[in-house]
C-alpha positions as CSV (number, residue, x, y, z in Angstrom):
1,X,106.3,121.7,140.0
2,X,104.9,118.3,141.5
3,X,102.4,116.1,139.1
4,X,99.2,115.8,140.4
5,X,96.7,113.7,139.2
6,X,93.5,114.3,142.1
7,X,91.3,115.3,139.4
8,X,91.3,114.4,135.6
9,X,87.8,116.4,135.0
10,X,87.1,117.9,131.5
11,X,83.7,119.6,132.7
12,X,81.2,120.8,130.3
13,X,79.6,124.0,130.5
14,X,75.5,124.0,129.6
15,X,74.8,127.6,128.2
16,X,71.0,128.3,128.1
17,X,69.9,129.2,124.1
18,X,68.0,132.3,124.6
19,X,69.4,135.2,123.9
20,X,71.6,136.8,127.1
21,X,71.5,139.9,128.8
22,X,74.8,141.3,131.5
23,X,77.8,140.8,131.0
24,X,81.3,140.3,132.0
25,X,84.5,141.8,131.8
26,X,86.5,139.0,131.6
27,X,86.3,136.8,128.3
28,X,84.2,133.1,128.8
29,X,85.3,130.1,126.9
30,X,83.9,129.6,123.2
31,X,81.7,126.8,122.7
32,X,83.8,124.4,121.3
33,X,83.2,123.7,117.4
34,X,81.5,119.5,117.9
35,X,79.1,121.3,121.1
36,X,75.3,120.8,120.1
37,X,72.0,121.5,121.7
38,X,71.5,118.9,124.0
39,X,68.0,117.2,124.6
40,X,67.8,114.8,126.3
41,X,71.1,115.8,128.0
42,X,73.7,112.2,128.3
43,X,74.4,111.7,131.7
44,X,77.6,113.4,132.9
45,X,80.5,113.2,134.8
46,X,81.0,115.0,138.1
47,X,82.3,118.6,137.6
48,X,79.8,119.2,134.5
49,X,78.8,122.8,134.7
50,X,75.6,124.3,133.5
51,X,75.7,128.2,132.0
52,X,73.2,130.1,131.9
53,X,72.9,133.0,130.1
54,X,69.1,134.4,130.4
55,X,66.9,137.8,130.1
56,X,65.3,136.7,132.1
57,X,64.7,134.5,136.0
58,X,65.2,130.6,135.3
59,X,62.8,128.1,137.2
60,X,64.3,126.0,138.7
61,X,62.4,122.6,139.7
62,X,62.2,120.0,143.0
63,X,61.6,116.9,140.5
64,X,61.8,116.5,136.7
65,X,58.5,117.9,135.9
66,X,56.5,121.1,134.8
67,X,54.5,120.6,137.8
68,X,57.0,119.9,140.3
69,X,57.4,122.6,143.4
70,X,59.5,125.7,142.3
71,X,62.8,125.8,144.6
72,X,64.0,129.1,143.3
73,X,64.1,131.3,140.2
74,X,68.0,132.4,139.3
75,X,68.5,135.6,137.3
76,X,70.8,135.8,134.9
77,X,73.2,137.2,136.8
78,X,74.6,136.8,140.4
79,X,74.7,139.4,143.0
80,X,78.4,140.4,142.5
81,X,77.6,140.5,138.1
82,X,79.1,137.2,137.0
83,X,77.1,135.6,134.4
84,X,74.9,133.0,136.4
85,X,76.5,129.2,136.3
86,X,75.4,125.7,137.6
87,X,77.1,123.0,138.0
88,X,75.3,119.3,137.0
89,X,74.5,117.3,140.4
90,X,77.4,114.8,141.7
91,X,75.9,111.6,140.5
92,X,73.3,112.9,138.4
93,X,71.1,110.5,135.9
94,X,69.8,111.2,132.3
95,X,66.4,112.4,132.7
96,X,64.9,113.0,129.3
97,X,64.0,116.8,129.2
98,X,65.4,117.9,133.0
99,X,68.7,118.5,133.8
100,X,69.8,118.0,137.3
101,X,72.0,120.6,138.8
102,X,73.4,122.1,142.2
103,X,72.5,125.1,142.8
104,X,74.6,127.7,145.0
105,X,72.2,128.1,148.0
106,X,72.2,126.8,151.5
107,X,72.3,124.4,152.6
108,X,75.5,123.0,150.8
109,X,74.5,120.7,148.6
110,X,70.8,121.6,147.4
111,X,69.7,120.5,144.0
112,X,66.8,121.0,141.8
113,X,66.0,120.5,137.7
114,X,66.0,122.7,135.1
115,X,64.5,121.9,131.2
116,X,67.2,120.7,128.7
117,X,65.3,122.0,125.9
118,X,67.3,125.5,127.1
119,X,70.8,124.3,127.3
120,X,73.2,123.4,125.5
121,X,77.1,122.2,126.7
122,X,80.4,123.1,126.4
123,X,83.5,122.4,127.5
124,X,85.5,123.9,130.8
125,X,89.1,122.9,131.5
126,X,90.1,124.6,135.1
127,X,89.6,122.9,138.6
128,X,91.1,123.3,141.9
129,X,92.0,121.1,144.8
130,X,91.7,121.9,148.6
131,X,93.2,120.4,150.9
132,X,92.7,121.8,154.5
133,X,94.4,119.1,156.8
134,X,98.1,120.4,154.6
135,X,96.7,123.9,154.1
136,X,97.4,123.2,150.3
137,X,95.8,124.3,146.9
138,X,96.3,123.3,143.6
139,X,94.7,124.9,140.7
140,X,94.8,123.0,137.0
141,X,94.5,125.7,134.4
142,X,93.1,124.2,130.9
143,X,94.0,120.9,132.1
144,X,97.4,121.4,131.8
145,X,99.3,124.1,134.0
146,X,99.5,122.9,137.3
147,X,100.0,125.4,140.6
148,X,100.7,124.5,143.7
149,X,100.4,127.2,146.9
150,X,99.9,127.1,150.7
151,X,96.9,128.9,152.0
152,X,95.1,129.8,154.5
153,X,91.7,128.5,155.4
154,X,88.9,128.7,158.4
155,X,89.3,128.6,161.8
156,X,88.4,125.7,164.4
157,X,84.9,128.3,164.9
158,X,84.4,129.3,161.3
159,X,85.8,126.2,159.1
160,X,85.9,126.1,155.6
161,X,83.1,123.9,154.1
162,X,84.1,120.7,152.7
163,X,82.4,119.0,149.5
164,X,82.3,119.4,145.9
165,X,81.7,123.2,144.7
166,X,82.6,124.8,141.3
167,X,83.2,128.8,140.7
168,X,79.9,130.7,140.5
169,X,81.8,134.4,140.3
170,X,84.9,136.4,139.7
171,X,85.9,139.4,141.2
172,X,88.5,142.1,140.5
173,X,88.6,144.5,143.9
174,X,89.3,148.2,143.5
175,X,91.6,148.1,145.7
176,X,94.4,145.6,144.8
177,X,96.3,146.0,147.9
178,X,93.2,145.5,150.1
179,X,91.5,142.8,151.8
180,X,91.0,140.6,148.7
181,X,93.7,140.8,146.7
182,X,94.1,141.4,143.0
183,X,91.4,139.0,142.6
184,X,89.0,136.9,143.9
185,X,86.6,133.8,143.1
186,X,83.1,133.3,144.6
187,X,81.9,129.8,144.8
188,X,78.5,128.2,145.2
189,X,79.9,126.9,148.7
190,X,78.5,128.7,152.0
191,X,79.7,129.2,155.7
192,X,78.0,126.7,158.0
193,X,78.5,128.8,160.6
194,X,78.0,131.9,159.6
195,X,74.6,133.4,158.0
196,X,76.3,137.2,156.7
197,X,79.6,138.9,156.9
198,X,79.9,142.1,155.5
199,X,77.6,142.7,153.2
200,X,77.4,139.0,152.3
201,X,75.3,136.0,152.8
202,X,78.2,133.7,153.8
203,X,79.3,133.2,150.6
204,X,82.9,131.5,150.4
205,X,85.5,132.6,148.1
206,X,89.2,132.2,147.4
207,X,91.1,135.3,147.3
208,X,94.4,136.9,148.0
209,X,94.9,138.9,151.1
210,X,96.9,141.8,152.6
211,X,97.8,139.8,155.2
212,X,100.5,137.4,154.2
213,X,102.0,136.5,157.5
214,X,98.4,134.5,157.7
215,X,99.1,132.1,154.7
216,X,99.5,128.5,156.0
217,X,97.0,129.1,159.4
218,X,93.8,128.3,159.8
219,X,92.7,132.1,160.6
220,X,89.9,132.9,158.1
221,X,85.9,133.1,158.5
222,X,85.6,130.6,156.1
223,X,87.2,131.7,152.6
224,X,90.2,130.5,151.4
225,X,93.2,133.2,151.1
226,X,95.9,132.9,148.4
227,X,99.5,134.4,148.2
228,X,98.3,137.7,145.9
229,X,100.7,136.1,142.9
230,X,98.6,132.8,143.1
231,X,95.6,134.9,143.8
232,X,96.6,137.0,139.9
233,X,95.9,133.4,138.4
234,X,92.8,133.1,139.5
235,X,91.9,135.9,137.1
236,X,92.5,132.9,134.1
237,X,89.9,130.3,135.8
238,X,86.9,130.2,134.2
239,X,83.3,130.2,135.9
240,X,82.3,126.7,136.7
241,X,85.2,125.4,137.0
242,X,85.0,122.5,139.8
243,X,85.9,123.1,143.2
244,X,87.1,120.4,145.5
245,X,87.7,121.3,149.1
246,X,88.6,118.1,151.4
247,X,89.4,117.6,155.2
């Protein structure tokens, strides 16, 4: 398989220290053995991931501050079950006591702060590369194994979002043969065109399809689709694991 060397991001996972309620199916990484609580966090490279693992909603903050304006609470869970993840903000600055993260809400892009005090990091190896202009995705698992696949991606009315994401969910379907795949990864990007599908909020994903004729057209509302044997390895990528979709 071809080298690639678009991303060299070792990202760090920030897992909140109170005590965790849901769960998920598929195993998480183990904190590596040298991770310690964190506060003040260091600044952080792009692709940084925050986890949280609460019992119960999470502030999150405009500004680095108690009394700053509430932007949203997160549960500890998302809508589709997947432990709840952040990534740190592209660019982001030590703040002593805040961490600054994007959250997965529109519009693409939104930020806000969350208190150190309750997160701690570890280490996630996985990213993936988009490339819409080739129709071409590359997936790095443990920051080794490289895969390379053609893909489908939005139409000319329903685009894929470019920008820098990571994986907020991950999704067996019932029905492996269906729409989706074997499985399927939600990510904190969202349609810029579209408000709902299905029984959604926009929500973009990579997934495999029973449509495999559609692979390498631009044909989608938005998601990216995967041939279903590429779409079986997204089953090892681990949530926020960085996402980079480009033009």
């Amino acid at each position: 398989m071809r080298r690639i060397a678009w991303i060299s991001v070792s990202a760090l996972v920030i897992a909140l220290t109170v005590s965790g309620c849901g769960t998920d199916d598929v195993p998480e990484p183990a904190p590596a053995a040298a991770t310690t609580e964190a506060s003040p966090v260091a600044p952080v490279a792009v692709g940084t991931s925050v986890y949280l693992r609460v019992n119960r909603p999470l502030t999150v903050r405009k500004a680095p501050s108690a009394r700053a304006a509430v932007v949203t609470r997160l549960a500890a869970t998302t809508e589709m079950g997947s432990k709840r993840v952040l990534a740190v903000a592209p660019a982001s600055t030590e703040t002593e006591g805040w961490v600054h993260v994007a959250l997965p809400e529109r519009p693409n892009g939104s930020t806000g702060w969350v208190p150190a005090a309750q997160v701690r990091l570890v280490p996630v190896h996985d990213s993936i590369l988009i490339d819409l202009s080739s129709r071409k995705l590359w997936l790095r698992l443990k920051g080794q194994e490289e895969v390379e696949t053609a893909i489908a991606v939005g139409s000319t009315k329903n685009p894929t979002p470019v920008g820098t994401f990571y994986v907020t969910d991950r999704v067996k379907p019932p029905n492996p043969n269906g729409d989706y795949g074997p499985f399927a990864l939600g990510l904190s990007a969202h349609s810029e065109t579209l408000t709902s599908y299905g029984t959604g909020d926009g929500q973009v994903g990579i997934h495999g399809t029973n449509e495999p004729a559609s692979i390498g057209r631009d044909v989608t509302h938005g998601c990216i689709r995967v041939p279903n044997d590429v779409s079986k390895l997204l089953a090892k990528v681990h949530l926020g694991s960085p996402v980079e979709i480009r033009e």
